[in-house]
C-alpha positions in Angstrom: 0.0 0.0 0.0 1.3 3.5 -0.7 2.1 6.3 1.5 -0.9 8.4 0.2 -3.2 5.4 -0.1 -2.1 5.1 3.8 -2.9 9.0 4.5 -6.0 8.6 2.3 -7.4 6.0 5.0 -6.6 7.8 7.9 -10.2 9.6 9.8 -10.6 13.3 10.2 -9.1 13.7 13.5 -6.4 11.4 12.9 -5.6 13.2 9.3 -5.7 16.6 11.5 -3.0 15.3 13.8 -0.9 14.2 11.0 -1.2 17.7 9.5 -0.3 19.7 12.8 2.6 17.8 13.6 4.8 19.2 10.8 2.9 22.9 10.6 3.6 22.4 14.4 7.3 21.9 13.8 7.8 24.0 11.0 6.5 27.9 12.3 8.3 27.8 15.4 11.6 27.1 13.3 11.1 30.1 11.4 11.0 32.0 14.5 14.4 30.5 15.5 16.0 31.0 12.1 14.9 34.7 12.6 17.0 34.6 16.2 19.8 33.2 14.3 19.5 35.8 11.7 19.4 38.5 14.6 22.4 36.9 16.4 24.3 38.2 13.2 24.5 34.4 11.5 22.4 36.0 8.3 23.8 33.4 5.9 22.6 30.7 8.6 19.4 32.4 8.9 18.3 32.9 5.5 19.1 29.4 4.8 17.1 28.1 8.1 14.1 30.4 6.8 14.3 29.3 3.3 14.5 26.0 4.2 11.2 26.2 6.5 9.2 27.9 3.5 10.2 25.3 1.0 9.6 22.8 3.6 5.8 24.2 4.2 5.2 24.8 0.6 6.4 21.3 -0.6 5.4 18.7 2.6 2.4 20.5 4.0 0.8 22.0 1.4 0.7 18.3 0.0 -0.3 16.7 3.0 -3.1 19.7 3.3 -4.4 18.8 -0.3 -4.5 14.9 0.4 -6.5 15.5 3.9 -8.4 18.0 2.8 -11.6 16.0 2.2 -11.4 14.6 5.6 -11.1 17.3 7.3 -14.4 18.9 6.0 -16.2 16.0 7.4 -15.0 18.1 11.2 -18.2 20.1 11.1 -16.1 22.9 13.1 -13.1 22.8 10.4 -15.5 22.7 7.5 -17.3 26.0 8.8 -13.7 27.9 9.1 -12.7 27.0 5.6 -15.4 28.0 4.3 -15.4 31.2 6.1 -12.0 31.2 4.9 -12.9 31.1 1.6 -15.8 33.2 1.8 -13.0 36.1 2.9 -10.2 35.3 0.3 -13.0 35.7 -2.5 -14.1 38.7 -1.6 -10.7 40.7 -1.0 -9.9 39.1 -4.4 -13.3 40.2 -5.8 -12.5 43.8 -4.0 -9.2 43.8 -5.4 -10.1 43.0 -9.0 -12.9 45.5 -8.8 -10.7 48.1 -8.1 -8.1 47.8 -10.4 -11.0 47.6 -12.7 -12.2 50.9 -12.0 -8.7 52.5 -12.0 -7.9 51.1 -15.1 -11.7 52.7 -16.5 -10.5 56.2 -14.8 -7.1 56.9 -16.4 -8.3 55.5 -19.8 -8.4 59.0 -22.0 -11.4 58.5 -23.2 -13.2 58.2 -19.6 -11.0 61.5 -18.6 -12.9 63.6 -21.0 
């Protein structure tokens, strides 16, 4: 059986743990790489930070998009996302809107 075919079997609360242990690991690292980085090591710093980010981008991300549909079953963590989502669309939405009407103002044709 494969690794994802493993994760895929896993509960919701179970898939939850597996995707706070590394988020869990991984943030307060950064933290640390930015003591380092203040201690005056910048080199060791910026490669401690890097690595978290790549780490979170590439492992949990992953893991997030694998347990995703288990996690919605958690009526709690299901009413967050969507919330979640609910905000994200609408900044986008606000954002896209305005540029839309900035782009309309400085057109010549509207400055007539």
């Amino acid at each position: 059986m494969s690794l994802r075919k493993s994760i895929e079997g896993l509960g919701p609360y179970p898939s939850l743990f597996l995707l706070a242990l590394p988020a869990a690991t991984v943030e307060p690292l950064k933290l640390v790489a930015v003591a380092v980085a203040g201690e005056g090591h910048w080199i060791t710093g910026t490669a401690m930070i890097v690595a978290c980010y790549a780490f979170s981008l590439l492992v949990v991300e992953r893991l997030f998009v694998i347990v995703k549909p288990k996690l919605l079953t958690i009526p709690w963590f299901a009413k967050i996302w969507k919330a979640l989502v609910f905000v994200r669309t609408r900044m986008i939405g606000t954002f896209r809107g305005s540029r839309t009407e900035n782009a309309i103002r400085d057109t010549p044709s509207a400055s007539k």
